[in-house]
Each structure stands twice: as C-alpha cells, then as structure tokens.
C-alpha positions in Angstrom: 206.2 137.9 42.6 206.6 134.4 44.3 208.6 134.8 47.9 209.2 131.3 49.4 205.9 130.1 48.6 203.7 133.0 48.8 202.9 135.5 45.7 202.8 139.2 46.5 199.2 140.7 45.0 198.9 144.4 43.9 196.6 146.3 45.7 196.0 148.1 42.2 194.5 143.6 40.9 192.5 143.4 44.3 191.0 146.7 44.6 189.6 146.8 40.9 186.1 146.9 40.6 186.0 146.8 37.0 187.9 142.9 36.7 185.8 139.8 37.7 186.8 137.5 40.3 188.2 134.6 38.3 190.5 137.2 36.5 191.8 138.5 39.8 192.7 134.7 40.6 194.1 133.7 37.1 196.5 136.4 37.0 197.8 135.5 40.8 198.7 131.8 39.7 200.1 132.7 37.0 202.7 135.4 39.0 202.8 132.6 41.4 204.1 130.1 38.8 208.3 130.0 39.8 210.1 130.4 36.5 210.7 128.0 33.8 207.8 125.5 35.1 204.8 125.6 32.7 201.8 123.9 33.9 198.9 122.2 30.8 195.8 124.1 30.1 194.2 121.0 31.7 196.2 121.9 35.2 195.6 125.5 35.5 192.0 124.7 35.0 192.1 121.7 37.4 194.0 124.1 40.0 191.5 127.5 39.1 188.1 125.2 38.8 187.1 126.1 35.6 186.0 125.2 32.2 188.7 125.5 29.4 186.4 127.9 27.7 186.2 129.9 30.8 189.9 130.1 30.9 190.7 131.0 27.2 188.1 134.0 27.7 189.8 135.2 31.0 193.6 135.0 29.3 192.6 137.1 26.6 190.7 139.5 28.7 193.9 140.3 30.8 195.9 139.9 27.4 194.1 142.6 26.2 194.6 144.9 29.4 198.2 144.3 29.6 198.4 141.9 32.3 199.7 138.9 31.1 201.6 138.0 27.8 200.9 134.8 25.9 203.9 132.7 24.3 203.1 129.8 21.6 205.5 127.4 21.9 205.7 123.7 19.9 204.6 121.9 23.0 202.6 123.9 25.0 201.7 128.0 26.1 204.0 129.9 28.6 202.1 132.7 30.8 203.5 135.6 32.1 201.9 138.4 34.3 202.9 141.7 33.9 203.9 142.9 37.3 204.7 146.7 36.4 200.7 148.0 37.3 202.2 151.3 35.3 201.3 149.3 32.2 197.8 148.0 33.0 195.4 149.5 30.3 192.0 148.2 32.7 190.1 150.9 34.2 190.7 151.6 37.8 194.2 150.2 37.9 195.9 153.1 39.9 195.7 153.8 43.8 196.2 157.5 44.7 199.2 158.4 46.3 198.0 160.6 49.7 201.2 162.4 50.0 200.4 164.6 46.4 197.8 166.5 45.9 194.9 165.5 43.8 194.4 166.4 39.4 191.4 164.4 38.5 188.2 166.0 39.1 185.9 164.5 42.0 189.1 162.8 43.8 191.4 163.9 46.6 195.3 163.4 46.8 195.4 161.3 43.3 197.4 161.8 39.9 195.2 160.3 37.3 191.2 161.3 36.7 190.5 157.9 36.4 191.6 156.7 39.8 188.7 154.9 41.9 190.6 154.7 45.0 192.4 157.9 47.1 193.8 156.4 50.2 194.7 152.8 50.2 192.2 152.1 53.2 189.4 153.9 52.1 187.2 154.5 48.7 186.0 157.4 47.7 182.6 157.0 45.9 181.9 159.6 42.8 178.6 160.6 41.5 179.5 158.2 38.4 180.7 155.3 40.9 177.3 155.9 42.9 174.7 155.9 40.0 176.6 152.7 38.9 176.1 151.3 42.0 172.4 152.1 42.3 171.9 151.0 38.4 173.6 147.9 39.9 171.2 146.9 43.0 168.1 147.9 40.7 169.2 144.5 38.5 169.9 142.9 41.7 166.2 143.4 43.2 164.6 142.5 39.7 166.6 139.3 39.6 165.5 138.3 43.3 162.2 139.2 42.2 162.0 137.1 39.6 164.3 134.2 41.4 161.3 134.8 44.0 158.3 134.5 42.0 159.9 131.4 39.5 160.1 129.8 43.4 157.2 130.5 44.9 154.6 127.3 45.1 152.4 128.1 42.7 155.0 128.6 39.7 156.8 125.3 41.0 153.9 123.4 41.1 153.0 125.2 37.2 156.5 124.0 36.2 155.9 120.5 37.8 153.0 119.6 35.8 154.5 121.2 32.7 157.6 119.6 32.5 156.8 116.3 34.5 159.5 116.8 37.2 159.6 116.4 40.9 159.8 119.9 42.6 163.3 119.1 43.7 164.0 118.7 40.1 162.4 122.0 39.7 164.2 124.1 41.6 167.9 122.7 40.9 167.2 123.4 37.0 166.0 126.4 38.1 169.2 127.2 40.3 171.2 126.2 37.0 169.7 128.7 34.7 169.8 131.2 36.9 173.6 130.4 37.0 174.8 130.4 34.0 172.7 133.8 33.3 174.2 135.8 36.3 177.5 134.3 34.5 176.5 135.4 31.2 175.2 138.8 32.7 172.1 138.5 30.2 170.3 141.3 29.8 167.1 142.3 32.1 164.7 141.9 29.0 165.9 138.4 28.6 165.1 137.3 31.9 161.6 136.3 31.3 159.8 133.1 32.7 159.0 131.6 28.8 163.0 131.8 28.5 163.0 130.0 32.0 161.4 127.1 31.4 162.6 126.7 27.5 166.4 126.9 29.2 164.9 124.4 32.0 163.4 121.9 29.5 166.9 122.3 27.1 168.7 121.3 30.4 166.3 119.1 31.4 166.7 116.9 28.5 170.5 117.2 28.2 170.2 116.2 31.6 168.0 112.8 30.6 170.1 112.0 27.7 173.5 112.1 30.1 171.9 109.8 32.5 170.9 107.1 29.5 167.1 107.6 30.2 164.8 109.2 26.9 161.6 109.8 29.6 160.5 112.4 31.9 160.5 111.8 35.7 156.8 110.5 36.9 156.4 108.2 33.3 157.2 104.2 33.2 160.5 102.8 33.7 163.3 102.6 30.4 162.7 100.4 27.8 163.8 97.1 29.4 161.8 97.7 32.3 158.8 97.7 29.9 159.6 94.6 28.1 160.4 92.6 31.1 157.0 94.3 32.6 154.8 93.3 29.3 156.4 89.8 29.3 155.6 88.8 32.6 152.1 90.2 31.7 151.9 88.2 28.6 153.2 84.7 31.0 150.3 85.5 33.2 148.2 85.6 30.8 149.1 82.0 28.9 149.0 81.0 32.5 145.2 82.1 32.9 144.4 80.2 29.5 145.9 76.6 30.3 143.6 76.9 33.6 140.5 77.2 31.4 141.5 74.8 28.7 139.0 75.7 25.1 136.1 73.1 24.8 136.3 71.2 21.8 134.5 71.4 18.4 132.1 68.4 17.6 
C-alpha cells in the first residue's frame, strides 16, 4: 500500500460510516509503515496524537473487523493491515459495482444487501440509513441544548459561586467534560447538569493537585504565602509594642 511515499486508501476505509475517525487513521499508518520497520507504541501514539489507551482500544476494534493482525514478538508488537477489503467483517465495507445489477433490497447496481454506497460518487440513503440519521441530529440538538444552557450567564455565574472559579475556569472545565463525553458517547440520560458539575469539580481538583495548589481560585495564596503573610503580621505587631513600652509595677 506505500508507493514512493504515499499510501493508497480504500474507498471501502474512507467511505465507512460505521468506523470512527481515529480508526480510519490508525489503519492508514499502519499500511503506510514500509516493511520490516516497526515503530514503539510510544511513536505511533506520538505520530497519531493519542493516548496509549486510546490506541490499544482502536487496534483491537479493527483486530476484531479483520483489518489489521497483531504479532507478539520478544521486543516489541508488529502491525499489519489487511489490504484484501473482501475480508473486512465491519459493516458497510463494500462499494457497489455500477456495471451489475443490484440483489440487496433498497439499493441499486450492488451485490451485497448490506452495501451503503451504489456508485462511488454518490450515496444512496435507505429508510434505515435516514431514521439513523435523524435519531442522530435529535442527540445532536439536545447536546447543544444543554452545552447552551450549562453556558448561558446565569448557570456560569451558579457554577462560579459554587465551585469558586473564575468564569474562564468555568467554561474550559466545562468544554473538557463535554469532551471526553462526546468521546465516550454517554448516554442522553447521563447528560444531566448534577453530573456536570460533579465531573467539573473531579476535574477541577485533579486540576489543583497537578498544579501543587490544595485551594480553590478566589481563596488566600498556598501555604507559604500564609506564613510569610502571618509573620510579617506578627513583626508588625512586636513592632507596635516596643513603641508603647508597659509601665512598670510599683
């Protein structure tokens, strides 16, 4: 798949709607990698952006449709993608040929019932395809709903006051949570504004305890800040005394 520096991508990896993004750009490096180099878990993460976590999960999802195959070796893990599409068990993984004429139900000039796309330069949407797609801009416009409302002024000023944050503070933790959800694709009845702020406040501390400080934004300095404030008070104050020195006891 690798051609003097460029790696040829199936239309049948591009086209699917039913693989996430990151997958579609795992499996390309990988059938970019020219044979017998074999990078460290630590480089293909540095060169796809991602966690380690996040690129364990993704191997074994395409492991599991066929797309790449996983060596153990003493030192290390060798990656292969499968290039033959033919043996692709993900959903959606075959592109109609327009010259035959069609055997799945609902599609036109395609093989395989299954297929999602008839004509390589245009998609033909099912009833199925169209419901999902509705189903799928319903969660859509109740998550910018309730992005909207956890933004608006009065809820950041609420979470302020709460929480003892600036409202720029605010809104990033919010922006976080919101994040790793969408990532997480948690479910609508999860997305409720006591999870929110208990996610915010989890952050928020993690957050505190990262940058070495225990207290909440708005309160007194750390801890040596407070001694070295309460010493200079105690200075002024044995200061104040020797001016007005005790009369003595007859």
């Amino acid at each position: 798949m690798n051609n003097n520096g460029y790696t040829r991508i199936p239309h049948e990896l591009m086209r699917n709607p039913n693989l996430p993004p990151i997958a579609k750009v795992v499996w390309s490096l990988i059938a970019g990698m020219r044979p017998g180099f074999n990078a460290t878990l630590s480089q293909y993460c540095k060169m796809v952006a991602c966690h380690p976590n996040t690129w364990r999960s993704v191997i074994k999802m395409l492991e599991l449709f066929g797309m790449v195959s996983v060596k153990y070796r003493a030192n290390g893990v060798t990656y292969t993608a499968i290039t033959d599409t033919s043996k692709w068990t993900v959903e959606g993984n075959k592109i109609c040929n327009p010259n035959k004429n069609c055997k799945g139900e609902g599609n036109k000039n395609c093989e395989a019932g299954g297929n999602k796309i008839c004509n390589p330069s245009e998609e033909h949407i099912t009833e199925k395809q169209k419901k999902n797609n509705c189903v799928a801009d319903a969660h859509a416009r109740t998550h910018e709903d309730f992005i909207a409302d956890a933004l608006n002024d009065l809820r950041v000023e609420q979470g302020c006051m709460a929480m003892r944050i600036s409202p720029e503070e605010y809104r990033q933790l919010v922006n976080e949570v919101i994040n790793d959800w969408t990532y997480r694709q948690l479910p609508d009845n999860e997305w409720t504004l006591t999870h929110l702020l208990a996610q915010m406040r989890i952050k928020h501390n993690i957050n505190n305890r990262n940058n070495g400080n225990n207290q909440y934004s708005g309160q007194p300095g750390d801890t040596r800040a407070k001694l070295d404030a309460d010493a200079v008070k105690a200075m002024a104050a044995l200061e104040a005394e020797s001016r007005h020195p005790a009369q003595p006891t007859w």
